[in-house]
Jmol script that loads the backbone (N, CA, C; Angstrom):
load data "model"
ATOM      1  N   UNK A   1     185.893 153.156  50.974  1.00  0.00           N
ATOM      2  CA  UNK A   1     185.475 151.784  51.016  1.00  0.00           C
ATOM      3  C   UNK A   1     186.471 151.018  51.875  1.00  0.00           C
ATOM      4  N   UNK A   2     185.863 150.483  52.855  1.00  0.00           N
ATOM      5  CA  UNK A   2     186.951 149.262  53.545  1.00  0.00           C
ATOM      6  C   UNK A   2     186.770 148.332  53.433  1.00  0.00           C
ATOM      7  N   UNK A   3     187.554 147.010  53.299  1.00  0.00           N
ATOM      8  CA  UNK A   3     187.618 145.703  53.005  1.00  0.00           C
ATOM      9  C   UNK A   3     187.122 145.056  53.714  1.00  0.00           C
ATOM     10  N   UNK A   4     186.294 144.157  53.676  1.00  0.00           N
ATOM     11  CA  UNK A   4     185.457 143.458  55.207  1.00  0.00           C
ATOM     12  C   UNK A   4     186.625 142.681  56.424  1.00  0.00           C
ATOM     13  N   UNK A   5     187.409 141.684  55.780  1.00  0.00           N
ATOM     14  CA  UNK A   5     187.385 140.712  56.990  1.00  0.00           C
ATOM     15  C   UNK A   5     189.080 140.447  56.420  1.00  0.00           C
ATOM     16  N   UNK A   6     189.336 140.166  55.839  1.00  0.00           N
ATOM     17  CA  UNK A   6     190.779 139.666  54.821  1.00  0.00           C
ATOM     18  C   UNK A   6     191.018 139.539  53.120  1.00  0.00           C
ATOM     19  N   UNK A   7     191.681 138.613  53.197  1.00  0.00           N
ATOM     20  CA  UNK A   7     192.273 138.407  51.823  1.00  0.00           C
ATOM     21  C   UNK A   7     190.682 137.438  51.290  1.00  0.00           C
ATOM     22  N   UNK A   8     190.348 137.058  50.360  1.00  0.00           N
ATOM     23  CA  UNK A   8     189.670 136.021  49.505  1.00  0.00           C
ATOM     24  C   UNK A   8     189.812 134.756  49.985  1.00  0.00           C
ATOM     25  N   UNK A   9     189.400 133.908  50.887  1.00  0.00           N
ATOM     26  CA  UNK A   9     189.137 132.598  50.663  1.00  0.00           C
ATOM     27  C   UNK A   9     189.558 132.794  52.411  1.00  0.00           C
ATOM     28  N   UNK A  10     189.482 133.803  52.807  1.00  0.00           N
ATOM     29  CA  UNK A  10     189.442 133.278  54.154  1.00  0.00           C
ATOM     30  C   UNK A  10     188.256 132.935  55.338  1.00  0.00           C
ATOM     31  N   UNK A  11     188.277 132.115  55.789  1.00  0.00           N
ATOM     32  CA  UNK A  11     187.309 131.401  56.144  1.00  0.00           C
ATOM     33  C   UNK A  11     186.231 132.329  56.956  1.00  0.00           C
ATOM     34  N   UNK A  12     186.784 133.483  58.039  1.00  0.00           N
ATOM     35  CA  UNK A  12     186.017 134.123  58.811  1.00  0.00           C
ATOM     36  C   UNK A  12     184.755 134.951  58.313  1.00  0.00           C
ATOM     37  N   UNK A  13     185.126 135.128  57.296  1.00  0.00           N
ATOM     38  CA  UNK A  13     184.841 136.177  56.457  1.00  0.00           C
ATOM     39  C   UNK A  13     183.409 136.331  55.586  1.00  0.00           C
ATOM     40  N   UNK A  14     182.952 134.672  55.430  1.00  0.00           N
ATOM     41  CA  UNK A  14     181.795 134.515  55.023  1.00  0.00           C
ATOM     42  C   UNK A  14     181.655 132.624  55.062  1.00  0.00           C
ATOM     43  N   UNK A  15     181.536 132.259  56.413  1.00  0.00           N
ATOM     44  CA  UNK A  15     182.218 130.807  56.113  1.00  0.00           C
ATOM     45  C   UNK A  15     181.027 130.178  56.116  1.00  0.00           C
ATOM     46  N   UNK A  16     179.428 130.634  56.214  1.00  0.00           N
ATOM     47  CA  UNK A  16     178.488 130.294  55.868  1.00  0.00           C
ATOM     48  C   UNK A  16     178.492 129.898  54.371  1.00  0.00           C
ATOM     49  N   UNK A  17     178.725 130.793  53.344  1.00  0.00           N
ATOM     50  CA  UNK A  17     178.731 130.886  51.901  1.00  0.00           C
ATOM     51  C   UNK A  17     179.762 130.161  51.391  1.00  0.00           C
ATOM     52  N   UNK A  18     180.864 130.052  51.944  1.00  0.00           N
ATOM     53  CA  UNK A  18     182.180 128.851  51.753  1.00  0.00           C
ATOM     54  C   UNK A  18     181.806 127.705  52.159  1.00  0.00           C
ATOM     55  N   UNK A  19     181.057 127.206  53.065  1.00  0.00           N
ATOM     56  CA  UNK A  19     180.524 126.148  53.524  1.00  0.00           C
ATOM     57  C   UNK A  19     179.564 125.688  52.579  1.00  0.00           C
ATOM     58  N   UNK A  20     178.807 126.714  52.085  1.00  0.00           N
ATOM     59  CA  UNK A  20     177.746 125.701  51.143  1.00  0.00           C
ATOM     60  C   UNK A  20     178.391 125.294  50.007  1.00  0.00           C
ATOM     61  N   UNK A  21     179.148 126.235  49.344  1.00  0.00           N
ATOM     62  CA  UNK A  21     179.984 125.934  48.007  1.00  0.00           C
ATOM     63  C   UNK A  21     180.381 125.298  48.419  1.00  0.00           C
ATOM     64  N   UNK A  22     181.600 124.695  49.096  1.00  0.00           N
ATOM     65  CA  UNK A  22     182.466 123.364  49.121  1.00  0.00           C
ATOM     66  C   UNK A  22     181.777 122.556  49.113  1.00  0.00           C
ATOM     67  N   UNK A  23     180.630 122.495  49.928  1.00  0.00           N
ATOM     68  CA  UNK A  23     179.597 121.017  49.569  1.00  0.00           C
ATOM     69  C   UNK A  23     179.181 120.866  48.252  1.00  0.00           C
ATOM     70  N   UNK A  24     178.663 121.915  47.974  1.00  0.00           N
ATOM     71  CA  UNK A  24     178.418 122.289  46.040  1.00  0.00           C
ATOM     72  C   UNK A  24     179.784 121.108  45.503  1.00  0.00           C
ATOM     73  N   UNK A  25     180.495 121.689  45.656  1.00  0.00           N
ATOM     74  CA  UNK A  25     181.474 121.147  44.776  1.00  0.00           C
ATOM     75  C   UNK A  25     181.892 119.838  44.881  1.00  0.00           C
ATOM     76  N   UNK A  26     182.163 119.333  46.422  1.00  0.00           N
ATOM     77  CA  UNK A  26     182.480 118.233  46.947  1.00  0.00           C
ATOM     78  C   UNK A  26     181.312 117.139  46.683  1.00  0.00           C
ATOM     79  N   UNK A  27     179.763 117.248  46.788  1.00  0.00           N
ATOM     80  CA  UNK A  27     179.382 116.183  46.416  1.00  0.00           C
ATOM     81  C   UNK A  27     178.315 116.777  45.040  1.00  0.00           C
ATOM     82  N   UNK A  28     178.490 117.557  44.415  1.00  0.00           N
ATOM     83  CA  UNK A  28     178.025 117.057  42.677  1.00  0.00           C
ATOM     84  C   UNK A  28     179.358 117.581  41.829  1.00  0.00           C
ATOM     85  N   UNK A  29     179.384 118.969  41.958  1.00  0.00           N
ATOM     86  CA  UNK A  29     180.263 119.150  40.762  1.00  0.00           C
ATOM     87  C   UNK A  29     181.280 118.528  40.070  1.00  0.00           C
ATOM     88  N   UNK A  30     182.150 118.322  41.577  1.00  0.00           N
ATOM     89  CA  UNK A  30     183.727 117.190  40.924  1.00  0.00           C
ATOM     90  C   UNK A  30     183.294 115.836  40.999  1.00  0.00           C
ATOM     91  N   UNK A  31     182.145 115.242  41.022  1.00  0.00           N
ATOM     92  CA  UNK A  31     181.499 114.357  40.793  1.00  0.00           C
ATOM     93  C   UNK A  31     181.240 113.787  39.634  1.00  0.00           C
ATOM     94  N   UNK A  32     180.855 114.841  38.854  1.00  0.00           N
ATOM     95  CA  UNK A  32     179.897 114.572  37.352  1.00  0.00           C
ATOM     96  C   UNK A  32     180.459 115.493  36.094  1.00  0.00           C
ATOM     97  N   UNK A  33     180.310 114.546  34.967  1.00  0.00           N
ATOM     98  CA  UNK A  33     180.652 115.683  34.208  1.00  0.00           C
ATOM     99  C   UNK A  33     179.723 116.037  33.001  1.00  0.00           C
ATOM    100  N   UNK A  34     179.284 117.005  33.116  1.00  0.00           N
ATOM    101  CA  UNK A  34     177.935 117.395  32.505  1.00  0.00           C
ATOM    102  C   UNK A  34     178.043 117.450  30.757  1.00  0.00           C
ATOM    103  N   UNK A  35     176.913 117.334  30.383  1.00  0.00           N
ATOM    104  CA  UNK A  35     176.853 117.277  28.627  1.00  0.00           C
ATOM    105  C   UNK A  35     176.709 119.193  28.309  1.00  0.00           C
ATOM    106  N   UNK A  36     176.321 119.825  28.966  1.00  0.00           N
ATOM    107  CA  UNK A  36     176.292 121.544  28.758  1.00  0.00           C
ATOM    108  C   UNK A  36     175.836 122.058  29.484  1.00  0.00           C
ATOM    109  N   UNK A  37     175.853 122.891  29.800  1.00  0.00           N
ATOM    110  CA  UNK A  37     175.768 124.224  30.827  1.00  0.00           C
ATOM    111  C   UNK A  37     173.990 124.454  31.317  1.00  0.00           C
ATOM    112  N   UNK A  38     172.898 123.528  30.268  1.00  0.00           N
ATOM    113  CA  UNK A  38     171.728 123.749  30.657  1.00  0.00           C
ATOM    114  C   UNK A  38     171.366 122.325  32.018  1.00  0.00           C
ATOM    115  N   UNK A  39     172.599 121.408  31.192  1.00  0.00           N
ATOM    116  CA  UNK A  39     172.004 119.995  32.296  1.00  0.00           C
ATOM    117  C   UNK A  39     172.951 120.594  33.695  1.00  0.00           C
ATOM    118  N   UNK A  40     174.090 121.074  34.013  1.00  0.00           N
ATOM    119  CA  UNK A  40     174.931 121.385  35.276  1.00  0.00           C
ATOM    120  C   UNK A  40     173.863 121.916  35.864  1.00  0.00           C
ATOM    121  N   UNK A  41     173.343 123.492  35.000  1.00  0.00           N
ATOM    122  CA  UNK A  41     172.045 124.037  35.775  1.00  0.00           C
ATOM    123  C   UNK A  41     171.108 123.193  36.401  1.00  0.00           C
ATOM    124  N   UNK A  42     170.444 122.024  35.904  1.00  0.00           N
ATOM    125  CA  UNK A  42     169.867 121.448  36.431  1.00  0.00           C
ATOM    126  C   UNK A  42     169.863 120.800  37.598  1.00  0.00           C
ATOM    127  N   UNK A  43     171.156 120.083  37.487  1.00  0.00           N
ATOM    128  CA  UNK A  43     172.034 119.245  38.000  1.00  0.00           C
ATOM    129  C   UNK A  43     171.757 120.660  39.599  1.00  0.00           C
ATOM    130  N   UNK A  44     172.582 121.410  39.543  1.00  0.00           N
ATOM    131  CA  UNK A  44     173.011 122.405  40.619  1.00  0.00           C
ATOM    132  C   UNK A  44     171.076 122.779  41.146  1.00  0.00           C
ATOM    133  N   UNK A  45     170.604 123.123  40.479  1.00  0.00           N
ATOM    134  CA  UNK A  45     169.123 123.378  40.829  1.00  0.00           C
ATOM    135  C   UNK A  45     168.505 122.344  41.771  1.00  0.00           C
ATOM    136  N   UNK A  46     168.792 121.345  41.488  1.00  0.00           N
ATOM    137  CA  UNK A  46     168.189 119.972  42.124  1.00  0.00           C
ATOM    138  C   UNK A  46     168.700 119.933  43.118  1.00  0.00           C
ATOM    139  N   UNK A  47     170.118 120.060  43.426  1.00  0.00           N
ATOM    140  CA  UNK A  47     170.852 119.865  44.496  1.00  0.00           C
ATOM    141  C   UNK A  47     170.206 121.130  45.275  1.00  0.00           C
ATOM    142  N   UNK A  48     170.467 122.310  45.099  1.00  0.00           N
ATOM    143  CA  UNK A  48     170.011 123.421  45.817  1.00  0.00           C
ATOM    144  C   UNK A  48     168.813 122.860  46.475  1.00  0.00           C
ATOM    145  N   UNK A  49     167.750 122.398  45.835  1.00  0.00           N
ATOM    146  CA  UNK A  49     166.851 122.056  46.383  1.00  0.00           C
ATOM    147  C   UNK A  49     166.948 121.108  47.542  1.00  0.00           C
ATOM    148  N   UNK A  50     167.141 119.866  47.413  1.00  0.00           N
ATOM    149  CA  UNK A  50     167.031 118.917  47.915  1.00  0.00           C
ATOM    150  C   UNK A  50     168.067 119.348  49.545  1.00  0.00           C
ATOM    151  N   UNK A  51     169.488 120.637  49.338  1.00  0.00           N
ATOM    152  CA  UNK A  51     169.932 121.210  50.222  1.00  0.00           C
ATOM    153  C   UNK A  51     169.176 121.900  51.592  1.00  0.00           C
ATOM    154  N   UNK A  52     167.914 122.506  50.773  1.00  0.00           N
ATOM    155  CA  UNK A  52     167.185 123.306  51.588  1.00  0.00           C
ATOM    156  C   UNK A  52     166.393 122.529  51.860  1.00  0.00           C
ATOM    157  N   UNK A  53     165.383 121.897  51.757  1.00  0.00           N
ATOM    158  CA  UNK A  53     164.333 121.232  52.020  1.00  0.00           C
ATOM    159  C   UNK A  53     164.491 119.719  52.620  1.00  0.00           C
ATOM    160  N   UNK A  54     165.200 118.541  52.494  1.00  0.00           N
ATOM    161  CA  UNK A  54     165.431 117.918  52.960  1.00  0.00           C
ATOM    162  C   UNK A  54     166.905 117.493  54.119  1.00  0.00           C
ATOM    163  N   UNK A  55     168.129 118.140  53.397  1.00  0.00           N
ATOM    164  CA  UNK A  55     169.154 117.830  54.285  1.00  0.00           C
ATOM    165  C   UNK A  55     169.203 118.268  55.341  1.00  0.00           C
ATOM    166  N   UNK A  56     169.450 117.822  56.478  1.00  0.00           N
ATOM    167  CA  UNK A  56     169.835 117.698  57.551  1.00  0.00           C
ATOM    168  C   UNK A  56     170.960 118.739  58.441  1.00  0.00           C
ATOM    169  N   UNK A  57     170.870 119.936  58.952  1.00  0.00           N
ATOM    170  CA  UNK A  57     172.025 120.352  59.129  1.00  0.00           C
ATOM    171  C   UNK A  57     172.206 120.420  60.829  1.00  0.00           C
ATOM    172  N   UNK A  58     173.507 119.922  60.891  1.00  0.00           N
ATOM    173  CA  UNK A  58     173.899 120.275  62.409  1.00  0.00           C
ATOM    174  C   UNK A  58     173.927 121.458  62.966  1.00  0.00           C
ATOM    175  N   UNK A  59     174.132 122.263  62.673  1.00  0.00           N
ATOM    176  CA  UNK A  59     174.095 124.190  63.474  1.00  0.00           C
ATOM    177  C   UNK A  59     173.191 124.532  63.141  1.00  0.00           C
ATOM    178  N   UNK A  60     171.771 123.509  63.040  1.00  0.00           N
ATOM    179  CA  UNK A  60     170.529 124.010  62.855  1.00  0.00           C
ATOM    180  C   UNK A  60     169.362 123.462  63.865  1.00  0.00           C
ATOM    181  N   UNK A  61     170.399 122.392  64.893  1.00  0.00           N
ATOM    182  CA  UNK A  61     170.007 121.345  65.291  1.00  0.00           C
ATOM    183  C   UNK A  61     169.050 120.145  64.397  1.00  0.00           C
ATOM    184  N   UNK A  62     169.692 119.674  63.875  1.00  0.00           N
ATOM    185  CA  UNK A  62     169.490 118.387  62.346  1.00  0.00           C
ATOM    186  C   UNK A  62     168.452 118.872  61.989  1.00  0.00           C
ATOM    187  N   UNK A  63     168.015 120.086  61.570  1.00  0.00           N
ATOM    188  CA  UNK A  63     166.693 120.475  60.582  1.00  0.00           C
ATOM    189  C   UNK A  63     167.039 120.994  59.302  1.00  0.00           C
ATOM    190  N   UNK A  64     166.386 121.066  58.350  1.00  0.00           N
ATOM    191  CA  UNK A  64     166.762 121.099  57.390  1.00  0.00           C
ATOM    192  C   UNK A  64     166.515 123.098  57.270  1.00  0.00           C
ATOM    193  N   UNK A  65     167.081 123.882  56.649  1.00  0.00           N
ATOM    194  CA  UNK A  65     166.875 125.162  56.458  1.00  0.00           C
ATOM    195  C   UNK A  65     165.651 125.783  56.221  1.00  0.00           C
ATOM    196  N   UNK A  66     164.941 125.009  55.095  1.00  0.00           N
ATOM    197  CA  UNK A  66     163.224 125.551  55.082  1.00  0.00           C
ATOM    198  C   UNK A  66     162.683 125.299  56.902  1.00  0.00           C
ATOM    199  N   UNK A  67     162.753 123.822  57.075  1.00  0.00           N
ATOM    200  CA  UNK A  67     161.639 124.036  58.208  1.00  0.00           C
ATOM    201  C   UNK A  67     162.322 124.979  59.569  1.00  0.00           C
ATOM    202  N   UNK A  68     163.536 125.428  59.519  1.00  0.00           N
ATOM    203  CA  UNK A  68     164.179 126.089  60.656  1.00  0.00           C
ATOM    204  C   UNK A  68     163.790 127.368  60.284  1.00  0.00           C
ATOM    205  N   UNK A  69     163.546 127.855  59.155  1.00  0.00           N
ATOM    206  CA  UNK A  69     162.860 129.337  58.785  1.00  0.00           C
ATOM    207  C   UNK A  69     161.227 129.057  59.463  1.00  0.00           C
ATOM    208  N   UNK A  70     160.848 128.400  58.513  1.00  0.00           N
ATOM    209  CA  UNK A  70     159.211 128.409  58.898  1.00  0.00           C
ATOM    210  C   UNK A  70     158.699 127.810  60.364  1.00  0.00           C
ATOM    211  N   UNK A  71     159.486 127.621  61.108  1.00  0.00           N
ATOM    212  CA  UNK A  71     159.458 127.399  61.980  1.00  0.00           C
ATOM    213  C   UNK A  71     159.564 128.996  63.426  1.00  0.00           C
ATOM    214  N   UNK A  72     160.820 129.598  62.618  1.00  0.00           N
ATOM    215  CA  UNK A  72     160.778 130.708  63.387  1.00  0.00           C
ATOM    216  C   UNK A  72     160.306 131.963  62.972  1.00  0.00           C
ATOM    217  N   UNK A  73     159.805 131.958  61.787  1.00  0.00           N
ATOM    218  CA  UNK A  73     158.708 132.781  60.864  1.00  0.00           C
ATOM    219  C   UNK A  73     157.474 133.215  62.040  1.00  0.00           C
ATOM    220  N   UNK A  74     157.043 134.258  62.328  1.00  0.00           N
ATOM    221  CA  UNK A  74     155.935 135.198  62.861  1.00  0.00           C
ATOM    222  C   UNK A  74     154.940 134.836  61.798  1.00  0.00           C
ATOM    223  N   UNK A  75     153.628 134.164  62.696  1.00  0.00           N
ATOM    224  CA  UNK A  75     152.293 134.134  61.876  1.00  0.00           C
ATOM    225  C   UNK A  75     152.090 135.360  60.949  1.00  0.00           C
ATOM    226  N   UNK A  76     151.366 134.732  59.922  1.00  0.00           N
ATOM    227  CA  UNK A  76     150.747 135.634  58.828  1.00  0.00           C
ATOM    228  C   UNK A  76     150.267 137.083  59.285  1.00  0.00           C
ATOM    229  N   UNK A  77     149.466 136.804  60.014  1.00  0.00           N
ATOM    230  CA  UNK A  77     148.651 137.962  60.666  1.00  0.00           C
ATOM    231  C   UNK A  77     149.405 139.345  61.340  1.00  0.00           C
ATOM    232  N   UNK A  78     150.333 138.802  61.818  1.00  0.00           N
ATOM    233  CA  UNK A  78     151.610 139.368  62.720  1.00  0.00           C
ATOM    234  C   UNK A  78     152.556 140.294  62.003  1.00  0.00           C
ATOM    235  N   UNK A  79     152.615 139.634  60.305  1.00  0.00           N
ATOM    236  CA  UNK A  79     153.563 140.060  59.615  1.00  0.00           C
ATOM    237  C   UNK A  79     153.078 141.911  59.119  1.00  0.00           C
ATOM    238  N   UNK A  80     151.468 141.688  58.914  1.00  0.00           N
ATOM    239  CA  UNK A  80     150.916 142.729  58.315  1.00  0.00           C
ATOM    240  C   UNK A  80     151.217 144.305  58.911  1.00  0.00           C
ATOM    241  N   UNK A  81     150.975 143.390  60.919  1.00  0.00           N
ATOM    242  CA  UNK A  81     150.419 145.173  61.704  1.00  0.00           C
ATOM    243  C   UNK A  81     152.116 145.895  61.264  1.00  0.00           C
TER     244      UNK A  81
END
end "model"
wireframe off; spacefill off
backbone 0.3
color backbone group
């Protein structure tokens, strides 16, 4: 087994997936402080959502992640042959 990229928390390494968590964290988690572990879920669910489907991302050219998929998604028909 070889180690991918470095130590833990280094940026090269998966800075897509570090990038979304810090936003995770930066605008709800250390934000709010939840009544139990079913409302955070919620709380985090909503956000996920509203992440993919409406926000805005720059290295996507300002589209939001759903429509930059379905956008470069191969028609239905295409998918089958």
């Amino acid at each position: 087994m070889v180690q991918s990229v470095g130590r833990t928390g280094v940026c090269w390494d998966n800075s897509v997936a570090e990038s979304f968590f810090s936003s995770l964290k930066r605008e709800l988690v250390s934000r709010y402080r939840f009544e139990d572990r079913a409302g955070a879920r919620r709380a985090i669910f909503g956000w996920i959502n509203r992440y993919n489907t409406r926000r805005l991302h720059s290295s996507l050219d300002c589209r939001s992640p759903i429509d930059c998929e379905n956008q470069n998604r191969p028609p239905r028909a295409a998918q089958a042959a």
